[in-house]
C-alpha positions as CSV (number, residue, x, y, z in Angstrom):
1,X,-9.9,3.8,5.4
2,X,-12.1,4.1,2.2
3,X,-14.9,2.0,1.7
4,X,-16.1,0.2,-1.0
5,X,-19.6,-1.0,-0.8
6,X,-22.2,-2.4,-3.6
7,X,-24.9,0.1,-5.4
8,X,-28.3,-1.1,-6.7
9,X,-29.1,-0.4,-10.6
10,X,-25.8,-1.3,-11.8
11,X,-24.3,2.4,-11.0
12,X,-21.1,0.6,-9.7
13,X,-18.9,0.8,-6.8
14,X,-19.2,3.9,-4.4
15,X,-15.9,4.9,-2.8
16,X,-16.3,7.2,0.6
17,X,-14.3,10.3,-0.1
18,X,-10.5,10.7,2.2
19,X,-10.3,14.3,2.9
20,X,-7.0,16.0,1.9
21,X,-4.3,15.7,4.5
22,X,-6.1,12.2,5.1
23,X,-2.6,10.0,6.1
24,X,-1.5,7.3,3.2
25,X,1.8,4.6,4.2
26,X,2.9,2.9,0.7
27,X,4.1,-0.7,2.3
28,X,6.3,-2.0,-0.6
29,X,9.3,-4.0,-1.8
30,X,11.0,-1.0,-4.2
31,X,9.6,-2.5,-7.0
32,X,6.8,-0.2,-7.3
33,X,9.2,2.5,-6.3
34,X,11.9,1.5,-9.1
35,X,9.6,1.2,-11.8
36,X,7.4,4.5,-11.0
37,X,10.8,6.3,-11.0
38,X,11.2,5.8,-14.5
39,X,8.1,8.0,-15.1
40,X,6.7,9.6,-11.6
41,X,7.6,8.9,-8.2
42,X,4.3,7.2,-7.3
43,X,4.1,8.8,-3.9
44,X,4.5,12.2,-4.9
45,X,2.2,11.4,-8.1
46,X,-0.9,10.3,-5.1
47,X,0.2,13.3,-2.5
48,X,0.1,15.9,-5.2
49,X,-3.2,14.6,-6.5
50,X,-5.4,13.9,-3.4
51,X,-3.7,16.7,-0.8
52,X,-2.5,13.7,1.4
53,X,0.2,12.9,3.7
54,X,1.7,10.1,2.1
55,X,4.4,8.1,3.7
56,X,6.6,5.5,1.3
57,X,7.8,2.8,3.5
58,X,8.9,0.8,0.7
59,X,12.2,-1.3,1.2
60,X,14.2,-2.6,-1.4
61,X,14.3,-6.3,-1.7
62,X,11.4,-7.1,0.8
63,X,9.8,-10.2,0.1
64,X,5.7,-10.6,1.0
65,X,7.3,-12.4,4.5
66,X,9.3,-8.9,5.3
67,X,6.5,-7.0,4.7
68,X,4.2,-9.0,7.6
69,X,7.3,-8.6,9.7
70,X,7.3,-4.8,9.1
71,X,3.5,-4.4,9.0
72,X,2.8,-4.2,13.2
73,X,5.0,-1.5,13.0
74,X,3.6,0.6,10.2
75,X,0.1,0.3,12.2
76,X,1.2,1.4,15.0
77,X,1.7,4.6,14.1
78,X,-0.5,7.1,15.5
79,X,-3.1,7.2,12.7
80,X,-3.1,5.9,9.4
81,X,-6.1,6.7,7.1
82,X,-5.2,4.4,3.8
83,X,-2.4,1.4,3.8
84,X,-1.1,0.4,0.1
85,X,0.2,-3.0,0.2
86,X,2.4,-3.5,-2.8
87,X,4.2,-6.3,-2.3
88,X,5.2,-10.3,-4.1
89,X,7.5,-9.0,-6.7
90,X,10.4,-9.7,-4.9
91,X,8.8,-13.5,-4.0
92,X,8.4,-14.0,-7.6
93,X,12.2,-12.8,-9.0
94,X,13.4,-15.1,-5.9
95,X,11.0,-18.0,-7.1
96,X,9.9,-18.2,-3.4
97,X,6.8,-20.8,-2.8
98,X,3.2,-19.4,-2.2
99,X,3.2,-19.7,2.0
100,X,-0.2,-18.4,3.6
101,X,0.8,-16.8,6.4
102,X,-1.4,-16.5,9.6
103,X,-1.5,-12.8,11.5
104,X,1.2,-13.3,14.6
105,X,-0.5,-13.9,17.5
């Protein structure tokens, strides 16, 4: 995973480098998917830029609650470097309520 951690004298953020071939899952609802196909297929946009393996698990219609339910089985996959949640579009076309949900036990 990257890291994001605080530098003195207002330099900004640092970000710890991935190395290329570094393993990236995309965990979406399609929305991201749909709307970067109009320009650039996002994934292939963020492989072909930073030289990694990036996996698009995106389903189309997933709300925020089908994503959790998918999400145990994205992480267990052997290694996974980066994990880009894009998800709540769905929730807001359906008008479905903010829920917190609580990581299953």
């Amino acid at each position: 995973m990257f890291s994001l951690s605080p530098v003195a004298c207002g330099r900004g953020p640092h970000y710890a480098v991935m190395p290329a071939q570094a393993k990236a899952i995309i965990l979406g609802d399609a929305l991201l998917l749909a709307l970067a196909s109009i320009v650039v297929d996002y994934a292939s946009l963020l492989a072909r830029k930073t030289g990694w393996h990036v996996v698009n698990a995106d389903v189309p219609g997933n709300t925020t609650a089908n994503g959790l339910e998918r999400l145990p089985a994205i992480l267990a996959v052997d290694h996974i470097d980066l994990l880009i949640i894009a998800l709540g579009g769905n929730d807001f076309i359906q008008h479905l309520p903010l829920i917190f949900h609580s990581w299953p036990k």
